[in-house]
C-alpha positions as protocol buffer text, in pm:
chain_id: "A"
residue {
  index: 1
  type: UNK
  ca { x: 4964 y: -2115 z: -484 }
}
residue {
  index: 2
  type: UNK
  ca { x: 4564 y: -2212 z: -450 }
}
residue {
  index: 3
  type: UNK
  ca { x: 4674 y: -2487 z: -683 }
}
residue {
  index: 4
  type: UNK
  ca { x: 4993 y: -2617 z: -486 }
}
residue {
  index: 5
  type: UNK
  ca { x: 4798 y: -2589 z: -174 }
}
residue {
  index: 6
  type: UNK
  ca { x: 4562 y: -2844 z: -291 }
}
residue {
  index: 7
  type: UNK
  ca { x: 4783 y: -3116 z: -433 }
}
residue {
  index: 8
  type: UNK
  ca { x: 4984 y: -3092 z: -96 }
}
residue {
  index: 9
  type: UNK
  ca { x: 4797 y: -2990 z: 184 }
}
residue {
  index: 10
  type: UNK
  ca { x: 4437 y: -3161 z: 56 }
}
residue {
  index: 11
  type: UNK
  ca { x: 4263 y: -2859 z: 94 }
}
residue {
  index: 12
  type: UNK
  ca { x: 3946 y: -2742 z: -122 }
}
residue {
  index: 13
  type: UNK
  ca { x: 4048 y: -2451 z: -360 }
}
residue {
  index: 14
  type: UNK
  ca { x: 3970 y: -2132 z: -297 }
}
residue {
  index: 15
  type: UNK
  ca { x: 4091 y: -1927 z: -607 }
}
residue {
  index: 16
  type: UNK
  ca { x: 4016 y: -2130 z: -851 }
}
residue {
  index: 17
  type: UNK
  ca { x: 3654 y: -2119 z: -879 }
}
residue {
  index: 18
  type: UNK
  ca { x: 3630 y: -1775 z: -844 }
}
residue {
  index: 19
  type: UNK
  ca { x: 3886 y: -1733 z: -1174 }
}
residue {
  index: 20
  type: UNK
  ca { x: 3563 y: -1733 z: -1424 }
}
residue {
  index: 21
  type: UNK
  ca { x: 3405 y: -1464 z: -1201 }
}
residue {
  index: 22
  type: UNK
  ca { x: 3729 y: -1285 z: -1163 }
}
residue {
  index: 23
  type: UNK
  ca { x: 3777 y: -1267 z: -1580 }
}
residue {
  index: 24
  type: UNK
  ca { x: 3352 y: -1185 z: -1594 }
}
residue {
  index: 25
  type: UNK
  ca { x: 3417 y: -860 z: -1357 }
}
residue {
  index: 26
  type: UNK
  ca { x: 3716 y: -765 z: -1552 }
}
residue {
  index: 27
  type: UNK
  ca { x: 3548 y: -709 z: -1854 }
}
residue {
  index: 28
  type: UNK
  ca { x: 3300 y: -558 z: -1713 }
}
residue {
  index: 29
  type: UNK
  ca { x: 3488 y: -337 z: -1580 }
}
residue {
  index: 30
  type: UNK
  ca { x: 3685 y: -284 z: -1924 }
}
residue {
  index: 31
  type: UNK
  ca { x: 3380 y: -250 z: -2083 }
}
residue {
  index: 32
  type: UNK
  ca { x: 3281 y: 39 z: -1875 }
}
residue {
  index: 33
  type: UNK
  ca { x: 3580 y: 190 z: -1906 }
}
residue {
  index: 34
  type: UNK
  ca { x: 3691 y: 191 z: -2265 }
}
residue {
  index: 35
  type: UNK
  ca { x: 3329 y: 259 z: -2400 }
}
residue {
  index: 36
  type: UNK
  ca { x: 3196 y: 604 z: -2436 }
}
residue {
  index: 37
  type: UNK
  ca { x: 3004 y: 734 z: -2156 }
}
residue {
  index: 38
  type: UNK
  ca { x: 2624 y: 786 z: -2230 }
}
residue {
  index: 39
  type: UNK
  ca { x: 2644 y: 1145 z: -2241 }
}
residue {
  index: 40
  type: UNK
  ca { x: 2932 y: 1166 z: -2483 }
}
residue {
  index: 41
  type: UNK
  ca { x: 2702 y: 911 z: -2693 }
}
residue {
  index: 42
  type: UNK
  ca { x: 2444 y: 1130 z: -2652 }
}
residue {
  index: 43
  type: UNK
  ca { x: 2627 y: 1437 z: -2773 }
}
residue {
  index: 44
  type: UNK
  ca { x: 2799 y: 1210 z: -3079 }
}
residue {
  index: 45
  type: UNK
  ca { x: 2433 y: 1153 z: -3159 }
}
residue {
  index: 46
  type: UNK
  ca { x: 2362 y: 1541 z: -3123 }
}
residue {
  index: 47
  type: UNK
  ca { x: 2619 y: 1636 z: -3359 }
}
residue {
  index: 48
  type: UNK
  ca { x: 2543 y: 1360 z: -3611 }
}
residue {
  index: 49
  type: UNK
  ca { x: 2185 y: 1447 z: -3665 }
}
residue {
  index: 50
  type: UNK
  ca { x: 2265 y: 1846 z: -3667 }
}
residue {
  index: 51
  type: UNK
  ca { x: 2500 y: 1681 z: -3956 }
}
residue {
  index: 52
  type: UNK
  ca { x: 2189 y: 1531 z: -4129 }
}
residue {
  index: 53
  type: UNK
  ca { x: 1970 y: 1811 z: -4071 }
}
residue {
  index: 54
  type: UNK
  ca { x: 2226 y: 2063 z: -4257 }
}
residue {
  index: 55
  type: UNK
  ca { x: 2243 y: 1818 z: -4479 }
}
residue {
  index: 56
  type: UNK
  ca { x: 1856 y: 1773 z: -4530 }
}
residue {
  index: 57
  type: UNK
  ca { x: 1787 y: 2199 z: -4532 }
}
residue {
  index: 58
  type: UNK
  ca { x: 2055 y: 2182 z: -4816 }
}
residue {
  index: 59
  type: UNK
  ca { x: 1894 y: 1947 z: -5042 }
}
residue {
  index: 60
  type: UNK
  ca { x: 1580 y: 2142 z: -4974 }
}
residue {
  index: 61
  type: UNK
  ca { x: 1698 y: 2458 z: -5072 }
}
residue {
  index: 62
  type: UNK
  ca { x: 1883 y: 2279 z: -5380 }
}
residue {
  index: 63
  type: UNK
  ca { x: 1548 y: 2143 z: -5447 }
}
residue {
  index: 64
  type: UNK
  ca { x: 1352 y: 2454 z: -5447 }
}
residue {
  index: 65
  type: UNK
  ca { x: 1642 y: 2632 z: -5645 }
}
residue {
  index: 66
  type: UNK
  ca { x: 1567 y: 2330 z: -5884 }
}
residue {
  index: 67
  type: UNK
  ca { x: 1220 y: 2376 z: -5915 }
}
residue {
  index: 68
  type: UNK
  ca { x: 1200 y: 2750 z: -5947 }
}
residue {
  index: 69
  type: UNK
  ca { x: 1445 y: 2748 z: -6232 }
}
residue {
  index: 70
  type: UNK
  ca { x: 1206 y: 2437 z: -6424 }
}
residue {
  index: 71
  type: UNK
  ca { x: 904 y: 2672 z: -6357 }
}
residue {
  index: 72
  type: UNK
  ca { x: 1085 y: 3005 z: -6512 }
}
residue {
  index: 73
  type: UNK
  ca { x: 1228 y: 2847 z: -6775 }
}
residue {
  index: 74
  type: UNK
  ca { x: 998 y: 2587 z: -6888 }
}
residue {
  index: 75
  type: UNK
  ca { x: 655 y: 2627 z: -6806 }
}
residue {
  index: 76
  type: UNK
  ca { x: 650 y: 2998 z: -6740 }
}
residue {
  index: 77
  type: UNK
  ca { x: 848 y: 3107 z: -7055 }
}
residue {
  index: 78
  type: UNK
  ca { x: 555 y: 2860 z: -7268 }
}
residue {
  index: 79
  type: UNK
  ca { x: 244 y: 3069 z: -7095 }
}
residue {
  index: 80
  type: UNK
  ca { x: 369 y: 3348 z: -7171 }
}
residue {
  index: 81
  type: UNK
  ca { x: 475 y: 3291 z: -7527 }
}
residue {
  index: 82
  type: UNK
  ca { x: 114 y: 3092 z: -7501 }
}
residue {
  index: 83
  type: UNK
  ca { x: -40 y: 3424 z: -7393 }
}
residue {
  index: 84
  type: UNK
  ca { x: 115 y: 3613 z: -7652 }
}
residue {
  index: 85
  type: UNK
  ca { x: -2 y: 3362 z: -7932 }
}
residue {
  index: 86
  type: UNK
  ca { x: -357 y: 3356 z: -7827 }
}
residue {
  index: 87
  type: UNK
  ca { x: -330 y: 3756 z: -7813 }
}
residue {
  index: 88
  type: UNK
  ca { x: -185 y: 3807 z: -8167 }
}
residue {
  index: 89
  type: UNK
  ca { x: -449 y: 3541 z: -8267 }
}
residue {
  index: 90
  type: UNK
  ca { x: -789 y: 3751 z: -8140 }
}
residue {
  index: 91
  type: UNK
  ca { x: -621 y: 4032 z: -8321 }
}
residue {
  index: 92
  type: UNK
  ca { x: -541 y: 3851 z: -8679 }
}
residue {
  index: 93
  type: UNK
  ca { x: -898 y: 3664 z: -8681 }
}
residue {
  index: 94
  type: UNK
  ca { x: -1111 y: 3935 z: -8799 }
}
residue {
  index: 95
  type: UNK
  ca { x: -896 y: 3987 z: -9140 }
}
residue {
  index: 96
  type: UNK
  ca { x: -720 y: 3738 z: -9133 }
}
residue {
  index: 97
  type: UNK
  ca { x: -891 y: 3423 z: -9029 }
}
residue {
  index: 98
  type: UNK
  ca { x: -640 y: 3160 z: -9218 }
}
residue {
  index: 99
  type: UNK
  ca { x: -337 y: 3352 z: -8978 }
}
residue {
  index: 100
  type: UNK
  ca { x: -543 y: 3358 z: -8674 }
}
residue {
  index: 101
  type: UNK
  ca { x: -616 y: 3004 z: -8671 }
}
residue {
  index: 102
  type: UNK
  ca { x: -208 y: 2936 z: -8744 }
}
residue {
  index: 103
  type: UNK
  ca { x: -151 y: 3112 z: -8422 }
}
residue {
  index: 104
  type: UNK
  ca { x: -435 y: 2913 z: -8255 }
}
residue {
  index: 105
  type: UNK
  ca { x: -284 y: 2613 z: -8369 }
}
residue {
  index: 106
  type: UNK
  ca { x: 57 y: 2737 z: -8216 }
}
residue {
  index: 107
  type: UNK
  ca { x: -93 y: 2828 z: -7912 }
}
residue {
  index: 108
  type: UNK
  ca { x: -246 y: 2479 z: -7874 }
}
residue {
  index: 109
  type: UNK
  ca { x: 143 y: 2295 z: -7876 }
}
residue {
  index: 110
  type: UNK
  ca { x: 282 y: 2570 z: -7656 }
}
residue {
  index: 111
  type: UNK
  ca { x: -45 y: 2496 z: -7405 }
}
residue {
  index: 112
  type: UNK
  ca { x: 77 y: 2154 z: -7445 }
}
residue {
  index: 113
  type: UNK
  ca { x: 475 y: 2189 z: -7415 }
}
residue {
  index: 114
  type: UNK
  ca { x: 355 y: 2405 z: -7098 }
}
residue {
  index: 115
  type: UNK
  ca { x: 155 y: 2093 z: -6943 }
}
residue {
  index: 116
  type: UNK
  ca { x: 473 y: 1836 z: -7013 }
}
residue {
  index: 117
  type: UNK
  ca { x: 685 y: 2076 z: -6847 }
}
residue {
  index: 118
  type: UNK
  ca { x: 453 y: 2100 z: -6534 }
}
residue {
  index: 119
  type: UNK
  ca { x: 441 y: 1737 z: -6531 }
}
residue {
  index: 120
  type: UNK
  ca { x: 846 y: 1708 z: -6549 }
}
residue {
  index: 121
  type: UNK
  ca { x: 831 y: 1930 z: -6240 }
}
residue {
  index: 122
  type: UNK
  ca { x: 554 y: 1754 z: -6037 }
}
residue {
  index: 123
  type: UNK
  ca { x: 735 y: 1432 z: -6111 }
}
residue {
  index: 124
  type: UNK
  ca { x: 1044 y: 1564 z: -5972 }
}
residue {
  index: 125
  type: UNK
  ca { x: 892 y: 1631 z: -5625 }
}
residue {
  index: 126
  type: UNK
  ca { x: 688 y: 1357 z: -5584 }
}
residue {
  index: 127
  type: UNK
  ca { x: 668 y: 1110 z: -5925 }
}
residue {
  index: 128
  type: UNK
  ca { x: 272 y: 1014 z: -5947 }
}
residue {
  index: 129
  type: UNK
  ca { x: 363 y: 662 z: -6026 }
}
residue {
  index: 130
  type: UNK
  ca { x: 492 y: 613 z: -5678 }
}
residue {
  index: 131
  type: UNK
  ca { x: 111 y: 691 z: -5579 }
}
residue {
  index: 132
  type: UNK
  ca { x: -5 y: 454 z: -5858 }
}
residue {
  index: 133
  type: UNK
  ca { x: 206 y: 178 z: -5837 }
}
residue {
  index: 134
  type: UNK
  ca { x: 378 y: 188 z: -5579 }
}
residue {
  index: 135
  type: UNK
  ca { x: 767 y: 172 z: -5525 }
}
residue {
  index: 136
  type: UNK
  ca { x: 791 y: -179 z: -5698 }
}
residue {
  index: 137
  type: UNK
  ca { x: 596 y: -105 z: -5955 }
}
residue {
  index: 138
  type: UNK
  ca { x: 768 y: 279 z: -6022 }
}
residue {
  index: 139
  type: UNK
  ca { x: 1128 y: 102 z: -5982 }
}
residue {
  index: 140
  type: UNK
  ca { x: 996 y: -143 z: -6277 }
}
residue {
  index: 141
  type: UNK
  ca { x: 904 y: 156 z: -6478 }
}
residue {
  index: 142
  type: UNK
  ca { x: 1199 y: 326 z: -6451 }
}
residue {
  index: 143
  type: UNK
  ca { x: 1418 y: 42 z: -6526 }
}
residue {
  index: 144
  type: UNK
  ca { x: 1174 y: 2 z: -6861 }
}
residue {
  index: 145
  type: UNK
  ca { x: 1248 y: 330 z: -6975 }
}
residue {
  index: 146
  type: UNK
  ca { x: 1661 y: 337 z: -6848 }
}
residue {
  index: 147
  type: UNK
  ca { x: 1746 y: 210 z: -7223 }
}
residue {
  index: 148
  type: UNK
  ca { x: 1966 y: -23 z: -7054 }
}
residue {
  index: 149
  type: UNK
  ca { x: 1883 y: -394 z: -7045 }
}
residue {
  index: 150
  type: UNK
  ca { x: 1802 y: -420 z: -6647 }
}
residue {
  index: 151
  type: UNK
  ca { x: 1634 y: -688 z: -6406 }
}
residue {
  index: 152
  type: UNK
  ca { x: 1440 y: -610 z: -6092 }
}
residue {
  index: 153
  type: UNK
  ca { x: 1477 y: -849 z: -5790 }
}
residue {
  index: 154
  type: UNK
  ca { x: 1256 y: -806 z: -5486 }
}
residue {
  index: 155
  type: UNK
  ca { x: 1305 y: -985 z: -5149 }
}
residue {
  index: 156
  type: UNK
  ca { x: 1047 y: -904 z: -4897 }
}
residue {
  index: 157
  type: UNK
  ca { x: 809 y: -770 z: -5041 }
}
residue {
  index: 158
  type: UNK
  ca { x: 527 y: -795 z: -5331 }
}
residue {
  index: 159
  type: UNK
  ca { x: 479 y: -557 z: -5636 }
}
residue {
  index: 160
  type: UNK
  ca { x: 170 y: -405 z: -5728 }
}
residue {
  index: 161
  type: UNK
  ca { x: 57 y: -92 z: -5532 }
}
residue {
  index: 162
  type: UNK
  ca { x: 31 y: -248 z: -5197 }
}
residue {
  index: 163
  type: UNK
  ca { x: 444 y: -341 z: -5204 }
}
residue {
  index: 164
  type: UNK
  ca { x: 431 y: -593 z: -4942 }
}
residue {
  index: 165
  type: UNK
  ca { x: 309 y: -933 z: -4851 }
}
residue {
  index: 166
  type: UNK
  ca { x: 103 y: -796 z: -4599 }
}
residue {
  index: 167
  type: UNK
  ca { x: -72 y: -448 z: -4847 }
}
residue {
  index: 168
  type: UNK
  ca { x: 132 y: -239 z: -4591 }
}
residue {
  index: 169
  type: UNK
  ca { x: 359 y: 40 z: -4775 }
}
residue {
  index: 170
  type: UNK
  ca { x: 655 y: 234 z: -4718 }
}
residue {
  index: 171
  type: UNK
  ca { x: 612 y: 593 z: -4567 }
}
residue {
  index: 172
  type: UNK
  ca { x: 614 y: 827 z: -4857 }
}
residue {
  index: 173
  type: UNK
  ca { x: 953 y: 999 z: -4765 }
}
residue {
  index: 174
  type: UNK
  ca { x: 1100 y: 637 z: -4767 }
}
residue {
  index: 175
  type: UNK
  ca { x: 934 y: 536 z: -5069 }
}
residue {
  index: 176
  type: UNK
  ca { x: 1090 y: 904 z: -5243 }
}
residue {
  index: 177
  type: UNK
  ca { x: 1450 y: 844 z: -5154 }
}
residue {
  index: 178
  type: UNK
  ca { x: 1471 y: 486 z: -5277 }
}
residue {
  index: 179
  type: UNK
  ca { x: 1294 y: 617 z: -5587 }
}
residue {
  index: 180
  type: UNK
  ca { x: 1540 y: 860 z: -5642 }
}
residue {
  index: 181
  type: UNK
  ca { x: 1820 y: 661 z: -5549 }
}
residue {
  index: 182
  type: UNK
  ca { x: 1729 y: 405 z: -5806 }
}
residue {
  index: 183
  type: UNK
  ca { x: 1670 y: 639 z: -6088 }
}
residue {
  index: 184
  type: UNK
  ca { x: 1990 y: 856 z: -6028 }
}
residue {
  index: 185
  type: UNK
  ca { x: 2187 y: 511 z: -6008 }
}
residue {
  index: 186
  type: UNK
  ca { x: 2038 y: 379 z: -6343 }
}
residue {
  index: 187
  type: UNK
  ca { x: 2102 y: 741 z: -6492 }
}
residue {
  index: 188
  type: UNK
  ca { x: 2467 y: 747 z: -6422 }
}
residue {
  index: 189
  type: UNK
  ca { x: 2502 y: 410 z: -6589 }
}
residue {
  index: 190
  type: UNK
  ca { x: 2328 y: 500 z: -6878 }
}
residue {
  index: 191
  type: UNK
  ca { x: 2544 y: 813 z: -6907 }
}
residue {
  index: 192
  type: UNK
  ca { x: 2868 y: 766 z: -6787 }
}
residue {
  index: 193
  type: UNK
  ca { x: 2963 y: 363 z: -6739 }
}
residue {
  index: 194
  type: UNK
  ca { x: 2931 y: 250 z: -7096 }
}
residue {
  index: 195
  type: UNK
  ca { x: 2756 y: -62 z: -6942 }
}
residue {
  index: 196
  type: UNK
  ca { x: 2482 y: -248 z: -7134 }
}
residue {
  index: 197
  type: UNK
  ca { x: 2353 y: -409 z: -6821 }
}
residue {
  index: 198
  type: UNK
  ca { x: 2241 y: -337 z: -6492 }
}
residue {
  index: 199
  type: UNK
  ca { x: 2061 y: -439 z: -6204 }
}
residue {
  index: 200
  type: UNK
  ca { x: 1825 y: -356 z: -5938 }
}
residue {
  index: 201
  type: UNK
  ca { x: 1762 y: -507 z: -5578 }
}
residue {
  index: 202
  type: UNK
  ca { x: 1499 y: -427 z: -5324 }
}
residue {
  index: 203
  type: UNK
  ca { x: 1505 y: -569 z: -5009 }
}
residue {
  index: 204
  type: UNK
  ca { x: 1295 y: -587 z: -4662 }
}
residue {
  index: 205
  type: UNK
  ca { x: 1457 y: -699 z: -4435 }
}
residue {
  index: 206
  type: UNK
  ca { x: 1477 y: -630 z: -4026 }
}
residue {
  index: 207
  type: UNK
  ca { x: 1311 y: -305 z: -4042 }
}
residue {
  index: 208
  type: UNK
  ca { x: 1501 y: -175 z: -4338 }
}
residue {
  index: 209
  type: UNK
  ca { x: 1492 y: -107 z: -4686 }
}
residue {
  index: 210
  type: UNK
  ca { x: 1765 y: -173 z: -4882 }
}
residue {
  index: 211
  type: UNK
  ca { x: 1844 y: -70 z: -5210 }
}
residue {
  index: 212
  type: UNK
  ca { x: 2087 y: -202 z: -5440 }
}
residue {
  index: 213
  type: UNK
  ca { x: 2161 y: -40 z: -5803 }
}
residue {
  index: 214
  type: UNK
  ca { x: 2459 y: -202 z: -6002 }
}
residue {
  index: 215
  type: UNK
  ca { x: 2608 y: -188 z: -6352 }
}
residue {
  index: 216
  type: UNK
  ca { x: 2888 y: -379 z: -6544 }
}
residue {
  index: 217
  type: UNK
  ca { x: 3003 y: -44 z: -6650 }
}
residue {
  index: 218
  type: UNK
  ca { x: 3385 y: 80 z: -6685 }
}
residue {
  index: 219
  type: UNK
  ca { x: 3343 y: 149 z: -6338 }
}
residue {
  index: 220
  type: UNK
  ca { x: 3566 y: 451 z: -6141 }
}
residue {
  index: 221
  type: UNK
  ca { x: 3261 y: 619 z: -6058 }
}
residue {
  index: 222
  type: UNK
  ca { x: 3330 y: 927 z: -5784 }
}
residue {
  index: 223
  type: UNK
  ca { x: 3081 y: 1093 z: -5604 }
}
residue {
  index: 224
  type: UNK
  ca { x: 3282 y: 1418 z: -5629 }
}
residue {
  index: 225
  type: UNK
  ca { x: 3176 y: 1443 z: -5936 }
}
residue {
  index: 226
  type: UNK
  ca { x: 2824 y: 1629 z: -6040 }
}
residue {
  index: 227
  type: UNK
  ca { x: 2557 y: 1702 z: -5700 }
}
residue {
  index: 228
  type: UNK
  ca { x: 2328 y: 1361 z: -5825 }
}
residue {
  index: 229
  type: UNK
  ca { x: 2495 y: 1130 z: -5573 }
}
residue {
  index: 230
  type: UNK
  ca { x: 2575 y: 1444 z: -5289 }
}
residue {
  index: 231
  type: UNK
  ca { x: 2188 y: 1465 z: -5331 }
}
residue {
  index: 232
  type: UNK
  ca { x: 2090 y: 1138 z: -5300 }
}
residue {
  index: 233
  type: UNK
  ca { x: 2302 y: 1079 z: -5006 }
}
residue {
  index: 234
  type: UNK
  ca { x: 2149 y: 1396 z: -4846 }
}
residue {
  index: 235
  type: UNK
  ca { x: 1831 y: 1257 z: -4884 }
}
residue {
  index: 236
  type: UNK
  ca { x: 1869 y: 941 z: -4753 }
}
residue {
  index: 237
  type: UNK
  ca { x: 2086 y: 1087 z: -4440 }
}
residue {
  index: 238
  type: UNK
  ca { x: 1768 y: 1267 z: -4353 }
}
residue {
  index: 239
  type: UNK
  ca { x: 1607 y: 951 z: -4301 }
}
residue {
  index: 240
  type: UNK
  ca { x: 1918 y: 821 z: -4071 }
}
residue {
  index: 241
  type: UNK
  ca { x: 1952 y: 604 z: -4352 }
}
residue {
  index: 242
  type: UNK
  ca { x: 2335 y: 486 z: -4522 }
}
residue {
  index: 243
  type: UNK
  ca { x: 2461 y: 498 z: -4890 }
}
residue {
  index: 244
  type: UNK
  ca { x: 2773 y: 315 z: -4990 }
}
residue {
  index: 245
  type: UNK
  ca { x: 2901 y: 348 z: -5310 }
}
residue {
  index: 246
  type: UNK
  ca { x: 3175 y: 54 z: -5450 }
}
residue {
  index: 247
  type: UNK
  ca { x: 3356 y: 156 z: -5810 }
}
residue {
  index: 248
  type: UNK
  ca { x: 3664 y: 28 z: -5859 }
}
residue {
  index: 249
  type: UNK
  ca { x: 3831 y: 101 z: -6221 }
}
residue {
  index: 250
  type: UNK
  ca { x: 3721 y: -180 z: -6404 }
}
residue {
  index: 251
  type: UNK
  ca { x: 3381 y: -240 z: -6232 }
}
residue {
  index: 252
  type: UNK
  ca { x: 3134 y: -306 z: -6135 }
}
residue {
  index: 253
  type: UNK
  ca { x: 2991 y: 17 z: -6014 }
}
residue {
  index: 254
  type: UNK
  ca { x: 2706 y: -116 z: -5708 }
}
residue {
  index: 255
  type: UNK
  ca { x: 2539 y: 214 z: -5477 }
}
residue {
  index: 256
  type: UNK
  ca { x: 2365 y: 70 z: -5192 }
}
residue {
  index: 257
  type: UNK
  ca { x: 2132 y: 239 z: -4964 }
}
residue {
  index: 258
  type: UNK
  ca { x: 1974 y: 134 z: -4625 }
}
residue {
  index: 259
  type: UNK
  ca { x: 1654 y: 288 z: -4511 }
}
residue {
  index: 260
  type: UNK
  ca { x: 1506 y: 233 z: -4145 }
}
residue {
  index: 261
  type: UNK
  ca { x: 1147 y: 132 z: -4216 }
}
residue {
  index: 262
  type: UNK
  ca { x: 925 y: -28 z: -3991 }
}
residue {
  index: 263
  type: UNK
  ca { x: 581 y: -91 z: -4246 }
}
């Protein structure tokens, strides 16, 4: 009608400016409307990091159940049979020096099997070469040792201990989970994907850190399967951090994992 009434009467229209307006308001107002309210945002929030936090005291515990078990039946059971040794030893010397000092001798390697397994177990908390090197340099390690042929990219940042352009590092918890990430990614390849190759990515990028582990494997990985993925993602959900994992039969296998990290 606003439109007719100009053509025919001359007049100025009255509707048809306002139409822009008119769609601007109504999405507004369907805006408003079909989004979530900011309390029931703030309860979806409430429930997703209870989620992560059951999530995170579950990995603890694992990890503790982890460690205790490493510490009674690796490095405890060699002091003890080390304490034994050395015992038997003091007792053979006096008449029997040649025995005494084969029992020293024992005692030495099980002081020394002792000491590698208390190394296995601090590295599994926190790995030392993270302090050393830092994550670049620890990723490059474990990639060396994987027994798979596998290149390291980095975007974003430097290696060396400082990790960045700008000798800024990750916070430690960040710098763990990619870590682990990384070295449970290259250990299912090795094991399970029959792949030859692999590669890893590490990214800054818009106050993340993203992580990206792939192999030319057989693919069909599931995460059902074994706690080394359930853990990972655990860890990383702690941090309000993602993993996506892509397998289809055939490969590639790629895990990817987004931390929030403002360094």
């Amino acid at each position: 009608m606003d439109g007719v009434g100009c053509g025919l009467a001359g007049r100025r229209p009255v509707l048809l400016p306002r139409i822009g307006d008119l769609a601007t308001l109504q999405a507004r107002l369907s805006r408003t409307l079909l989004l979530p309210s900011p309390s029931a945002r703030l309860a979806e929030r409430i429930d997703e990091l209870a989620a992560t936090r059951a999530g995170a005291v579950a990995a603890h515990g694992a990890e503790l159940r982890r460690i205790e078990r490493d510490l009674h039946d690796g490095a405890q059971a060699h002091l003890v049979a080390l304490s034994m040794r050395r015992g038997l030893a003091r007792r053979a010397y006096d008449h029997d020096p040649a025995s005494g000092r084969a029992l020293l001798d024992a005692a030495q390697d099980q002081a020394e099997e002792a000491l590698a397994q208390l190394r296995h177990v601090v590295r599994g908390i926190h790995p030392p070469v993270l302090t050393d090197r830092g994550l670049v340099g620890a990723v490059r390690a474990l990639a060396a040792g994987s027994g798979l042929e596998v290149s390291v990219t980095v975007h974003g940042t430097a290696g060396g201990p400082g990790d960045s352009a700008d000798g800024a590092r990750p916070p430690a918890a960040v710098e763990a989970a990619a870590y682990f990430a990384v070295a449970e990614g290259l250990t299912n390849a090795a094991r399970h994907s029959g792949a030859r190759r692999a590669s890893v990515a590490l990214e800054r990028a818009d106050g993340l850190l993203l992580v990206r582990i792939r192999d030319e494997g057989r693919g069909g990985a599931d995460e059902n399967e074994g706690t080394g993925l359930l853990g990972i993602r655990r860890r990383v959900a702690a941090l309000d951090g993602t993993v996506r994992l892509t397998s289809p039969v055939g490969g590639p296998t790629v895990v990817e994992v987004e931390l929030p990290c403002v360094w």
